[in-house]
TIMARMI-341618 format. One record per residue: x, y, z of N, C-alpha, C in turn. Coordinates in steps of 0.02 Angstrom, whole numbers, padded with zeros to 5 digits, always signed. Last residue first. Layout:
XYZXYZXYZ...
# end
This chain:
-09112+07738-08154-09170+07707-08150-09187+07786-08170-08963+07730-08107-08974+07711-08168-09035+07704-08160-08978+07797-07972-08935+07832-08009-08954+07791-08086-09044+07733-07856-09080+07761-07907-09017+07787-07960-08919+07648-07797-08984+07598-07844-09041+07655-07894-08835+07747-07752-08812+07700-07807-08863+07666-07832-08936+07813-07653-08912+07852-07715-08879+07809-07775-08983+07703-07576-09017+07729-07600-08986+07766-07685-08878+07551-07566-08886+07646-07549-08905+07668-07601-08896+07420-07464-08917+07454-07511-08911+07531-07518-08893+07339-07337-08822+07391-07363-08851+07422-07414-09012+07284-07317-08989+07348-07304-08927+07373-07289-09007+07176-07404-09061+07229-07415-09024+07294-07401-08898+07108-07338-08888+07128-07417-08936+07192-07424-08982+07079-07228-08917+07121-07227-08890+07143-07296-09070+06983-07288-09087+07068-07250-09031+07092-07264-08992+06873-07326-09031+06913-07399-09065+06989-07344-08929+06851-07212-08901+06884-07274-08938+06899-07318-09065+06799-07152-09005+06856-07104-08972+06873-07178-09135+06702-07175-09149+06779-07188-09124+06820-07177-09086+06571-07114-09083+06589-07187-09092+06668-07197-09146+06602-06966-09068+06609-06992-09046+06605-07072-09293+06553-06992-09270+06608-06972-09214+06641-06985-09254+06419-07022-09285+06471-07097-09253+06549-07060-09216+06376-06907-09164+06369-06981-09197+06420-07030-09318+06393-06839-09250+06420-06817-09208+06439-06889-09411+06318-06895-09403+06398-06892-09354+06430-06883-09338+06185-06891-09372+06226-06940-09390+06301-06936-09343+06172-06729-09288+06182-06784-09309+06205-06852-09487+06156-06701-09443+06215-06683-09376+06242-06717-09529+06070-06755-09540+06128-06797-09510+06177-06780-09457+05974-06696-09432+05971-06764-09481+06030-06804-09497+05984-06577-09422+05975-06589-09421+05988-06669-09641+05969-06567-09617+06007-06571-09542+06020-06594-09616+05804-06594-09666+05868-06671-09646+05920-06663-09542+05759-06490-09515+05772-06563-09530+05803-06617-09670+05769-06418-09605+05830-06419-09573+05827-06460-09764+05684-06483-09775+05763-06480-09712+05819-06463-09742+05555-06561-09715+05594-06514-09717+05654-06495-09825+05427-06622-09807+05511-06631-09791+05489-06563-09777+05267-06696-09785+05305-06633-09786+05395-06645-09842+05152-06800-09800+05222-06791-09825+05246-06734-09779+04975-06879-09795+05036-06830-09790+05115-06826-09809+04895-07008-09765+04954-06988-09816+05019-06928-09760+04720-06990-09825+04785-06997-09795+04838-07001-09669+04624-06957-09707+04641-07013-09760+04680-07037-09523+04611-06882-09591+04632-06886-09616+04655-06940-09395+04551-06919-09434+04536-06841-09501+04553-06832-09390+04469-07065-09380+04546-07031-09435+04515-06968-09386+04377-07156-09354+04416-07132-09332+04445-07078-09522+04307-07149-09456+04276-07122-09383+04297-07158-09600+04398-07184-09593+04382-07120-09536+04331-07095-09560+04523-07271-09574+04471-07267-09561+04437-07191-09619+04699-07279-09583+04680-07220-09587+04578-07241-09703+04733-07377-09643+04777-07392-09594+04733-07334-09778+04609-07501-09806+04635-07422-09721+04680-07409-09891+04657-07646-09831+04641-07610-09816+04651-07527-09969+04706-07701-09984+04638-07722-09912+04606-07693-10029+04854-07743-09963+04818-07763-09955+04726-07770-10139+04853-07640-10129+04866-07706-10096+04820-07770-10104+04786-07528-10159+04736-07551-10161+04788-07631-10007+04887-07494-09966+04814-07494-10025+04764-07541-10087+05013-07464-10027+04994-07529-10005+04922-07547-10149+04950-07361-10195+04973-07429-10149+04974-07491-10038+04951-07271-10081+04891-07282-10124+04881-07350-10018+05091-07281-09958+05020-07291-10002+04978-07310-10130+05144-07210-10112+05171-07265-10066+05117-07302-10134+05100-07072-10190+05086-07118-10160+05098-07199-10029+05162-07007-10036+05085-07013-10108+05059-07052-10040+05291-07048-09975+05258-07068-09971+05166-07064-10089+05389-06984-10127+05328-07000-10093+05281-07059-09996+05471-06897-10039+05448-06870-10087+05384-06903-09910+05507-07013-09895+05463-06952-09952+05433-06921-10014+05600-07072-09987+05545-07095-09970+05485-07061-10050+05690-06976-10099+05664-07003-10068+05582-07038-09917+05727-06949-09941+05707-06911-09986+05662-06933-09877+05784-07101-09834+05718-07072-09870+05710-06984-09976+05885-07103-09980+05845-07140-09937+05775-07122-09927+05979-06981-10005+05942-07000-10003+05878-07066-09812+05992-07011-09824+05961-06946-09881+05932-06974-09816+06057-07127-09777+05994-07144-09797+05967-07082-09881+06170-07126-09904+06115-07173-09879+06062-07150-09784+06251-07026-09848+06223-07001-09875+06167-07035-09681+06248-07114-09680+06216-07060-09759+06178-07027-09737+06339-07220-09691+06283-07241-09694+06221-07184-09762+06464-07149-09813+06404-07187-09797+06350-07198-09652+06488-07100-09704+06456-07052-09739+06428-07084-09569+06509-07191-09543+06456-07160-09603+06414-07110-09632+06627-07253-09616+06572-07278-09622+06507-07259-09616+06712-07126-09689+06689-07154-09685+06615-07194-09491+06750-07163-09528+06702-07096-09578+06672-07106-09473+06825-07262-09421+06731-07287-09467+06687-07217-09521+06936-07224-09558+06884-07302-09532+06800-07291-09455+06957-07103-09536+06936-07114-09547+06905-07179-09316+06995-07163-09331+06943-07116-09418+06909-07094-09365+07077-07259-09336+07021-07294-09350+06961-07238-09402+07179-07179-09462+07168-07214-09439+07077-07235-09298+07204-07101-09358+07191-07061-09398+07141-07109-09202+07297-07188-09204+07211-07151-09259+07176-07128-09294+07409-07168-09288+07364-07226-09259+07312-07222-09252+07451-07029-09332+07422-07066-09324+07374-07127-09133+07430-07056-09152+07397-06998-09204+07375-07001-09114+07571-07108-09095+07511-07134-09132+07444-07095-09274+07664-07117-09215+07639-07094-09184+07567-07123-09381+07777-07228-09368+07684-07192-09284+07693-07189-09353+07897-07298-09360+07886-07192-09357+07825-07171-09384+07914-07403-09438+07929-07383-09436+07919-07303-09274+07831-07439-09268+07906-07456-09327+07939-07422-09322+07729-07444-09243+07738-07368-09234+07808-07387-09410+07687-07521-09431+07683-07447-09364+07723-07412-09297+07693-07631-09355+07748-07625-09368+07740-07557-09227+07566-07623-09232+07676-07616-09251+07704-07608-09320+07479-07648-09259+07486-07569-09260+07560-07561-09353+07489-07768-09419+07502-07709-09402+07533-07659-09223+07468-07831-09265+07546-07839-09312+07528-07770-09218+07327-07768-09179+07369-07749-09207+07458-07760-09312+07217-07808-09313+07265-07776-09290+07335-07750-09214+07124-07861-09277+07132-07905-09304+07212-07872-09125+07081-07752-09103+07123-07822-09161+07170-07865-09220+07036-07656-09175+07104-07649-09157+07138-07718-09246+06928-07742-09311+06985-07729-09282+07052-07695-09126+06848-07752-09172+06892-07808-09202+06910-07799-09122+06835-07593-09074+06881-07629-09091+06891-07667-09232+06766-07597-09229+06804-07536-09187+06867-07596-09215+06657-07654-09258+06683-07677-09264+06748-07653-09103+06589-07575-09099+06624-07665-09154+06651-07685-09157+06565-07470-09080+06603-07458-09081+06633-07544-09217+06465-07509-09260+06522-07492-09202+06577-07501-09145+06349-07556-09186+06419-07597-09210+06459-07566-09094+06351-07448-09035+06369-07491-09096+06392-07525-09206+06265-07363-09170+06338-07344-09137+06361-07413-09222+06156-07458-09258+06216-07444-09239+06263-07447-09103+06096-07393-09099+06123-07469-09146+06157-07483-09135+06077-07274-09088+06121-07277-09090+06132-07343-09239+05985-07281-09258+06065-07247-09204+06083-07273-09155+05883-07333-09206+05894-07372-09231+05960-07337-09091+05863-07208-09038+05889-07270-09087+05909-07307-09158+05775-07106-09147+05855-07105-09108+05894-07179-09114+05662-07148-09204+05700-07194-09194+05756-07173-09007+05663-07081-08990+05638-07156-09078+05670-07181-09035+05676-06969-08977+05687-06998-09006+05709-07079-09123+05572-06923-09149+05644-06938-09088+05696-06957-09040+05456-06971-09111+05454-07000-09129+05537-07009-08968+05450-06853-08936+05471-06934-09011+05478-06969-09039+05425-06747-09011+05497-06734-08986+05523-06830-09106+05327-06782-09148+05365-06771-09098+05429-06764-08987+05252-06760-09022+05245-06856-09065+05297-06848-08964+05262-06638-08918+05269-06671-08939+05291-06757-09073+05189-06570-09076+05268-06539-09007+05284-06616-09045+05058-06635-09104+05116-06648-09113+05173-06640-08925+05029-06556-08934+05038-06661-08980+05085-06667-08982+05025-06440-08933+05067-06443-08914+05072-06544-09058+04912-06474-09103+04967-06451-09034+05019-06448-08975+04836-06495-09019+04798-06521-09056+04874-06515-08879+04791-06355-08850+04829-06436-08913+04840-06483-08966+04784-06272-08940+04842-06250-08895+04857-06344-09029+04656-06219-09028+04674-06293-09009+04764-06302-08956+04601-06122-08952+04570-06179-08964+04588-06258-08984+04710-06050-08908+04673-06054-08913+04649-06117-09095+04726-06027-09072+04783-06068-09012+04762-06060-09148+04653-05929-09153+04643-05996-09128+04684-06054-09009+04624-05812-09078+04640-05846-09095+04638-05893-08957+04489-05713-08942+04520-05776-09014+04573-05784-08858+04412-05592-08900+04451-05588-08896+04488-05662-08792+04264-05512-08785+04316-05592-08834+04333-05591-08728+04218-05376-08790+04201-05412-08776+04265-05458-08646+04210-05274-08662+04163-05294-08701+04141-05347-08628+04325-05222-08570+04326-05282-08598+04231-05297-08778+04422-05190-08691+04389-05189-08696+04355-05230-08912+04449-05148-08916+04380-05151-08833+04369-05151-08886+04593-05157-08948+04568-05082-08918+04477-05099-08821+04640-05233-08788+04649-05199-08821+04620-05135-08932+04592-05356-08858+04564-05351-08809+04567-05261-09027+04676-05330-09040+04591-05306-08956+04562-05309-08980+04789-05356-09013+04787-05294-08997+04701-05278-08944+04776-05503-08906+04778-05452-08919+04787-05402-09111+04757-05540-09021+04710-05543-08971+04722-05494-09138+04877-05512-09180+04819-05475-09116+04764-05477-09103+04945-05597-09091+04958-05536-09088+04906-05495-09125+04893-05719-09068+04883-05714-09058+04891-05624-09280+04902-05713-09237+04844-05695-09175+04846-05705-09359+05012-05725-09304+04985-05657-09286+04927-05647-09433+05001-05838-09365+05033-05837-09342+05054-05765-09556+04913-05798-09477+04865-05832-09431+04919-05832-09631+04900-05640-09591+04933-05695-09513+04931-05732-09656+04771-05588-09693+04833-05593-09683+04873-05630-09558+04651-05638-09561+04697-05628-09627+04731-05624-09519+04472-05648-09551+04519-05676-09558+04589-05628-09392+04357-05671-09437+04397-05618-09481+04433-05680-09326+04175-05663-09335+04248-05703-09397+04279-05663-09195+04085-05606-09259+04108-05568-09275+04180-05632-09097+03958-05655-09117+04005-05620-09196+04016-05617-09103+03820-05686-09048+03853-05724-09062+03927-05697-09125+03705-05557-09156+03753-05623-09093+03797-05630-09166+03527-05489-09148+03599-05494-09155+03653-05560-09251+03416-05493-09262+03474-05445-09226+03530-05428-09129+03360-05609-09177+03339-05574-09180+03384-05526-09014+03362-05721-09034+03431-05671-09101+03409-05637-09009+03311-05844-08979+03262-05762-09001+03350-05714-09083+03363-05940-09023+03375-05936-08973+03362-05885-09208+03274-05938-09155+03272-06004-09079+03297-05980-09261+03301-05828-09239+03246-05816-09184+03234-05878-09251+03432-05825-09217+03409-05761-09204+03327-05766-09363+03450-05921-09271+03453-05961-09259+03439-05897-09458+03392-05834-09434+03347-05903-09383+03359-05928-09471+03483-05765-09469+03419-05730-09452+03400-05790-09528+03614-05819-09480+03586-05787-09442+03526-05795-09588+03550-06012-09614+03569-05941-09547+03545-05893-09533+03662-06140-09547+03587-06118-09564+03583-06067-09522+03748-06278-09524+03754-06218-09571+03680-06217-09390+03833-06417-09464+03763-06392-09465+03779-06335-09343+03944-06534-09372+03943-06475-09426+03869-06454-09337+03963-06686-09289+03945-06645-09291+03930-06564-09461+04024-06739-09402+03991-06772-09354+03956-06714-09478+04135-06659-09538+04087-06679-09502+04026-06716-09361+04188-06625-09411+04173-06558-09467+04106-06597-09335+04274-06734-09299+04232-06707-09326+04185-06656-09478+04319-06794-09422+04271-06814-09372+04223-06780-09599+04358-06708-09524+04379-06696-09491+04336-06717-09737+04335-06697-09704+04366-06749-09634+04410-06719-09768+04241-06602-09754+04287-06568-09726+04336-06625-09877+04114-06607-09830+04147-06651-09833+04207-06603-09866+03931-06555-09872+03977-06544-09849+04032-06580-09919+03770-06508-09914+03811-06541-09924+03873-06549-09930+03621-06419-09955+03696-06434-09903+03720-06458-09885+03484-06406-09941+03487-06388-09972+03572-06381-09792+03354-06493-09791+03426-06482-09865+03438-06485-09694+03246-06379-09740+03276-06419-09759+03348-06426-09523+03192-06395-09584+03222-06357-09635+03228-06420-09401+03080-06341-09442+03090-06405-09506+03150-06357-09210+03115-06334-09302+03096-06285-09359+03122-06352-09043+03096-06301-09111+03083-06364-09178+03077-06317-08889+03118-06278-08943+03083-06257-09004+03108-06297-08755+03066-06389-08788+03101-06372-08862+03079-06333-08649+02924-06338-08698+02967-06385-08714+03024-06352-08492+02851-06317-08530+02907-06293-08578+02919-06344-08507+02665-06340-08466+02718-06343-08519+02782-06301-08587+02555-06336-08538+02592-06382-08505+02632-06394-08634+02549-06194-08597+02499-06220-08559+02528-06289-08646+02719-06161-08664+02656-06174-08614+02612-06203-08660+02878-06070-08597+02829-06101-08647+02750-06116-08723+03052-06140-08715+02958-06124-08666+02903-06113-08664+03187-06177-08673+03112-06182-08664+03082-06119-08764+03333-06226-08733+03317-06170-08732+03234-06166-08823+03413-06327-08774+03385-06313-08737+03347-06278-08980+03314-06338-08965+03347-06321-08862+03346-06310-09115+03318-06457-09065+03289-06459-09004+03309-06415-09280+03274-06458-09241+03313-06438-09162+03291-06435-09397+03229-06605-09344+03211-06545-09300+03257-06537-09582+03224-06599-09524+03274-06631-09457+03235-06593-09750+03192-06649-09678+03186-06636-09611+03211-06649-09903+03301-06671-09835+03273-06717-09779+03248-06635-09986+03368-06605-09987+03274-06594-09946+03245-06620-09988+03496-06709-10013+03473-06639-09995+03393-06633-09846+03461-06840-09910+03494-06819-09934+03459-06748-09721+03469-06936-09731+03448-06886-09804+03482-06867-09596+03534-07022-09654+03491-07051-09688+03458-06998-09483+03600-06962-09489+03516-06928-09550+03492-06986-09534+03723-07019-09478+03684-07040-09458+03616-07016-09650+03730-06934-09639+03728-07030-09592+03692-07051-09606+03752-06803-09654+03682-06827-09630+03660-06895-09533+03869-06820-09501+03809-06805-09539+03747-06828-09650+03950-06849-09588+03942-06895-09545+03866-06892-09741+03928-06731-09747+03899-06798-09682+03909-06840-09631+03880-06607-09656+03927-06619-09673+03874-06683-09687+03710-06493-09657+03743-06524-09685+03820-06564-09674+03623-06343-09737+03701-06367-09699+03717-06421-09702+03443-06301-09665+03520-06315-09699+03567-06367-09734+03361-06173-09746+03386-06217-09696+03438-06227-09727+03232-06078-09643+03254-06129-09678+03290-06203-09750+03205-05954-09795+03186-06037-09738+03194-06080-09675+03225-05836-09676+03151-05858-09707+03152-05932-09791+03375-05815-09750+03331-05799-09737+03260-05829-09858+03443-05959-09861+03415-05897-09808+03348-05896-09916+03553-06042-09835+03533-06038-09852+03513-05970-10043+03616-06052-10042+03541-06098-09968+03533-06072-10035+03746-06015-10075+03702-05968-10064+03617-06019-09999+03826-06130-09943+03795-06097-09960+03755-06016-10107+03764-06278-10086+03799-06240-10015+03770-06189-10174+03739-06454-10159+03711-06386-10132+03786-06349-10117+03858-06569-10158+03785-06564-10124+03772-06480-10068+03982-06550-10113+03985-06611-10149+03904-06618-10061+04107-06453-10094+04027-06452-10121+04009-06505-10074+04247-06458-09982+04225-06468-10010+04141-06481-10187+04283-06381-10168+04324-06437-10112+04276-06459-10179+04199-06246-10208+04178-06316-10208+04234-06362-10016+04182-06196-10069+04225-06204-10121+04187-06245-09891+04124-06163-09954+04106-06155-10007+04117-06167-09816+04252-06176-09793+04180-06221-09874+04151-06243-09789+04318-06075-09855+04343-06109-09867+04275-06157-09686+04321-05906-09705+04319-05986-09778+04293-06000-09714+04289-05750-09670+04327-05799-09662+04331-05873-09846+04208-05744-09821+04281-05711-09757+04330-05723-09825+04108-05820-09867+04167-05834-09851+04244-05811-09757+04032-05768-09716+04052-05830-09784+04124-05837-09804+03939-05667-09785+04028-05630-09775+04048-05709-09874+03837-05705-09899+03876-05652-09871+03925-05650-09762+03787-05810-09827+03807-05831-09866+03867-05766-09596+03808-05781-09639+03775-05747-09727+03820-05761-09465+03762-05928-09532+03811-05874-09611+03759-05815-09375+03739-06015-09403+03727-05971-09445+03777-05922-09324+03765-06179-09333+03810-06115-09369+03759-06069-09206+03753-06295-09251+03743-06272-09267+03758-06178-09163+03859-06442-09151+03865-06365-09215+03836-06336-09106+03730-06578-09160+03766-06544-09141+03780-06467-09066+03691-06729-09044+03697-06680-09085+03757-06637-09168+03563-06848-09159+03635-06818-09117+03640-06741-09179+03434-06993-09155+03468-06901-09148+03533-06903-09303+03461-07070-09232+03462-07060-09217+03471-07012-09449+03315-07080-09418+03397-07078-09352+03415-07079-09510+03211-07032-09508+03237-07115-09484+03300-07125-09464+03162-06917-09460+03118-06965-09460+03158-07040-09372+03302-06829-09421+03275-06849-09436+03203-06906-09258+03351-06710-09260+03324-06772-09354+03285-06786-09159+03473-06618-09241+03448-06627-09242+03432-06705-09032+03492-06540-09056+03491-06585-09110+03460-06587-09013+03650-06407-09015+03571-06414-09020+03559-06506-08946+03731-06277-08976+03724-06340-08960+03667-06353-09053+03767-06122-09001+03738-06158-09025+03735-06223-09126+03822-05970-09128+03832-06038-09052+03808-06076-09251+03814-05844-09205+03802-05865-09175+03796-05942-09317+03902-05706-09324+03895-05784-09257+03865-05784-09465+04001-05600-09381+03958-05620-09394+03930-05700-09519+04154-05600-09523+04085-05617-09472+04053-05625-09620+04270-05526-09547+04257-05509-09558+04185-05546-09696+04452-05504-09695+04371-05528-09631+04348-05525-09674+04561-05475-09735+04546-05465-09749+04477-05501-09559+04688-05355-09539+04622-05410-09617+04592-05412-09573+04791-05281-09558+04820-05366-09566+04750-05401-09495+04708-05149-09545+04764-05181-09528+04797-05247-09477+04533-05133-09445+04584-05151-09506+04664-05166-09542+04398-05122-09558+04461-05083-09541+04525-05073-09488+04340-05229-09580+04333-05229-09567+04409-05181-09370+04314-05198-09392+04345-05259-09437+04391-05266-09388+04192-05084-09355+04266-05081-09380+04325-05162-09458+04119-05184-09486+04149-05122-09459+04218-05096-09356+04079-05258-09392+04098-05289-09431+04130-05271-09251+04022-05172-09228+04085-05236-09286+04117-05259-09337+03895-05147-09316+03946-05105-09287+04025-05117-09340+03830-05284-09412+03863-05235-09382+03909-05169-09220+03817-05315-09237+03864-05354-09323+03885-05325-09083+03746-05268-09152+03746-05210-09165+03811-05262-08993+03759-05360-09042+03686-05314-09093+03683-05299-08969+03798-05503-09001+03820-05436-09023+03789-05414-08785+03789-05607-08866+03782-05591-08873+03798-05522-08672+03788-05691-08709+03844-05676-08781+03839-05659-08623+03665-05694-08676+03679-05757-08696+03762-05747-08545+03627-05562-08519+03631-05642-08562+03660-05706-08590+03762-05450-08596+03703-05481-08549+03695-05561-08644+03937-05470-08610+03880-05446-08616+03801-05487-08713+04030-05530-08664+04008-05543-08622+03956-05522-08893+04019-05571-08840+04035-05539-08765+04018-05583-08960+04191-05611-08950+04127-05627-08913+04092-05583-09106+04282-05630-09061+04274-05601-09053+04206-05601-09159+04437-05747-09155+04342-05738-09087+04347-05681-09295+04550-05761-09229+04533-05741-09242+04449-05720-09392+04532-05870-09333+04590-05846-09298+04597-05814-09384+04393-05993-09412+04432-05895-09354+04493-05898-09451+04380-06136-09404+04373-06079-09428+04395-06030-09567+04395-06213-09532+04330-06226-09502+04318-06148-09620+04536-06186-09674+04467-06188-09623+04397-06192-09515+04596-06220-09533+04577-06171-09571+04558-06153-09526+04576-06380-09465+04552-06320-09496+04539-06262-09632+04648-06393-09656+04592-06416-09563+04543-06378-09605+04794-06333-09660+04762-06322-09653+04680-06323-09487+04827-06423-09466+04803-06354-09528+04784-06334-09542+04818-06552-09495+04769-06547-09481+04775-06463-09638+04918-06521-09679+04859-06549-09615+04796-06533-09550+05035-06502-09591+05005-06440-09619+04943-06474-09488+05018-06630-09427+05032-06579-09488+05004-06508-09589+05073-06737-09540+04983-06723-09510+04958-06678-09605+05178-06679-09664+05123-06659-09625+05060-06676-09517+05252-06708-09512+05234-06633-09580+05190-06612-09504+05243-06857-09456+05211-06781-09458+05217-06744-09600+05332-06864-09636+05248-06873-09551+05219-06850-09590+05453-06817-09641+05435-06802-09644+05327-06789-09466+05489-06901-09460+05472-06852-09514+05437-06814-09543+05489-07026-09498+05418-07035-09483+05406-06960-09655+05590-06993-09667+05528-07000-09625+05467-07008-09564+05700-06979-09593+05687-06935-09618+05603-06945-09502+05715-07109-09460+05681-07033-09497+05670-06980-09595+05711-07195-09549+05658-07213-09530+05635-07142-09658+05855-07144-09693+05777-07161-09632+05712-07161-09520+05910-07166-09539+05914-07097-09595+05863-07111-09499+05926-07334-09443+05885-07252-09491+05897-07180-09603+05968-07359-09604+05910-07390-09545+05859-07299-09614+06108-07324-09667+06071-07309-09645+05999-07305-09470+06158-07369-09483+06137-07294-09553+06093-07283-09541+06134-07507-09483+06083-07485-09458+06090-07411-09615+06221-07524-09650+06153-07521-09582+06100-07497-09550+06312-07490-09588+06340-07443-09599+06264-07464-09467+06317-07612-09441+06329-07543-09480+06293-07490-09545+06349-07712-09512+06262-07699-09496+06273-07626-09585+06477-07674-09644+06414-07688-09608+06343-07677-09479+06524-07734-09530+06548-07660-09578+06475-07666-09446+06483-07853-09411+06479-07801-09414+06499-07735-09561+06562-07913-09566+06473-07925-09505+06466-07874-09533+06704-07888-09615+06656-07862-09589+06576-07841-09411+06693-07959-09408+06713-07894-09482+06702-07855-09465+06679-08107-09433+06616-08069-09423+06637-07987-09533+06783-08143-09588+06722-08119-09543+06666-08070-09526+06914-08119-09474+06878-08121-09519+06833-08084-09653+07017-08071-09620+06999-08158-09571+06956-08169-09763+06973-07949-09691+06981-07979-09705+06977-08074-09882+07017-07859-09889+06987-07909-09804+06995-07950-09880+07025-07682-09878+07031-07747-09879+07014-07799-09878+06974-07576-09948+06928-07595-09937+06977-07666-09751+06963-07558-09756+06903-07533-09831+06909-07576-09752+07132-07512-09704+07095-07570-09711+07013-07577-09825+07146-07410-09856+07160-07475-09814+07139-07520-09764+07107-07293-09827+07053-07334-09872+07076-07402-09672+07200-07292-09677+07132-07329-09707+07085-07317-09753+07310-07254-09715+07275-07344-09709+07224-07371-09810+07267-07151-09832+07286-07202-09808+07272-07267-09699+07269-07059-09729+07191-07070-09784+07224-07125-09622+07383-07073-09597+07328-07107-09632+07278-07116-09746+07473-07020-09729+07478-07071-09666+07393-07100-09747+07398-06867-09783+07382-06936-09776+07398-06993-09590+07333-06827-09626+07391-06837-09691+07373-06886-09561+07189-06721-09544+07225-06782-09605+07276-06792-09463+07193-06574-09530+07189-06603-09530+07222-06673
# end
């Protein structure tokens, strides 16, 4: 516990008025440059982990959390995919179950460029219960009640439309690898559909590259009549679905491929925990150059001080006290420094999605283009333990800056600092 005489001093050396203006102005950067790194990290960390939930949010509106496929057969398909699908249904933890079938194809339009597309089969009645696709937030024309049997509608994203040049009632043809044999030889087989909804899920890849057609119609495109390329589930809770995977794997065997969704996109979210670990790396360096001034402001106020040093250690202050005082001036520092920077990079983070938007209608520029980047807003998530995490380190670090400019204090001897004064 520190003595009051030391927490006296030095809060009287801190609200003093100095003659060595630059040991102020190097108290002052210090203290604004922990302010500055703890706003910075709180808020860059803040808004990766809102890209990091906004990008697994708007995924798992696309996929199921866990897909089961099969393996048998030459195509890897599921015969009986209403029976796979029942069992599914009654599993506990599992709260939707839909078959599906999915191949890539090419989709050519009369006035557009071909696009190579993962086209999906789904059966409209259950696709709900495992994905959001459907939503009317995501519906930007028609819906997935229009993909009916025998019609040969298809749902494209708008990216994809754009580039087919294609709109509601447009014609589109599916082109699929898989040939034909005719009098001329092998083609490719070909089915013309219509396109009867439209949808944006602002995920580039998904809105660009993604069609969906009703069951029964890729069964008939891809000779898979009343069977399906598997069964996708949905969960109660998506972070048991790896569990849940290997539950259903070892309940259904070696007949059927059990995946979760963190298979597929396990590199995709392992970058992030990764850019998020260099991220506070690398803005932690901005606290640490702080520190170094404080560490210099610390030691010119020892120097600046040294007669004061004497005198107090002639009058009975201990060494230990007079450490005391250096380790309270450089603390205080660090707390103001800290506390500002929580409050201020909270406040920040926190309205970080209003603030972008006001810059972007400034400027006259949007910072994310959309057919770029998977998302075009900038999310921010706080995290209250990371707020703590990162003021806790901040003190820590200021705290440990004050150890050599004290210990300098108090090697000081009295008789060598008054001897020229």
């Amino acid at each position: 516990m520190f003595k009051p005489l030391a927490l006296f001093v030095g809060l009287r050396y801190i609200r003093s008025k100095r003659d060595n203006h630059s040991i102020s102005f190097i108290s002052l950067a210090s203290m604004i440059g922990i302010t500055l790194g703890v706003l910075v990290l709180i808020t860059i960390v803040s808004v990766m982990n809102g890209f990091q939930s906004e990008l697994r949010g708007r995924i798992l509106g696309m996929v199921a959390h866990v897909t089961v496929s099969g393996i048998g057969g030459a195509k890897g398909e599921v015969s009986d995919w209403q029976a796979l699908q029942e069992t599914l249904s009654h599993q506990q933890g599992i709260i939707g179950a839909a078959p599906y079938i999915e191949k890539q194809v090419m989709i050519n339009s009369e006035y557009g460029t071909p696009q190579g597309v993962l086209l999906q089969g789904i059966a409209p009645e259950f696709q709900d219960n495992v994905s959001d696709v459907n939503a009317p937030k995501h519906m930007e024309q028609g819906n997935f009640s229009a993909l009916a049997p025998r019609h040969y509608g298809i749902a494209l994203g708008v990216g994809l439309a754009e580039r087919l040049n294609v709109t509601l009632g447009d014609k589109v043809t599916v082109i699929s690898p898989q040939a034909k044999v005719t009098p001329a030889g092998l083609i490719p087989r070909m089915k013309r559909f219509t396109v009867v909804a439209l949808y944006r899920l602002r995920l580039q890849d998904y809105d660009s590259s993604t069609a969906f057609i009703h069951l029964e119609d890729a069964g008939r495109l891809f000779k898979m009549k009343g069977k399906a390329s598997g069964v996708r589930v949905k969960l109660d809770d998506l972070f048991q679905s790896d569990a849940m995977a290997m539950q259903l794997q070892q309940t259904l065997g070696d007949t059927f491929k059990v995946k979760s969704w963190t298979e597929d996109n396990a590199s995709l979210f392992h970058a992030f925990r990764m850019e998020k670990i260099m991220m506070f790396i690398v803005l932690g360096l901005i606290i640490l150059v702080a520190l170094f001034n404080l560490v210099a402001s610390l030691v010119m106020m020892v120097k600046d001080k040294q007669a004061d040093i004497a005198i107090l250690r002639t009058q009975g202050m201990s060494a230990k006290q007079v450490a005391r005082v250096f380790i309270i001036q450089g603390s205080i520092i660090g707390v103001v420094g800290t506390l500002l920077g929580v409050f201020l990079g909270v406040l920040l983070a926190s309205n970080v999605e209003s603030i972008v938007p006001a810059i972007e209608h400034l400027i006259g520029q949007k910072f994310f283009a959309e057919d770029v980047f998977y998302i075009t807003e900038v999310p921010s998530e706080v995290h209250i333990d990371e707020v703590i995490l990162i003021a806790v380190l901040s003190l820590i670090a200021a705290l440990l800056a004050t150890i050599y400019p004290a210990y300098r204090a108090a090697s000081i001897q009295p008789a060598d600092s008054l001897r020229y004064e």
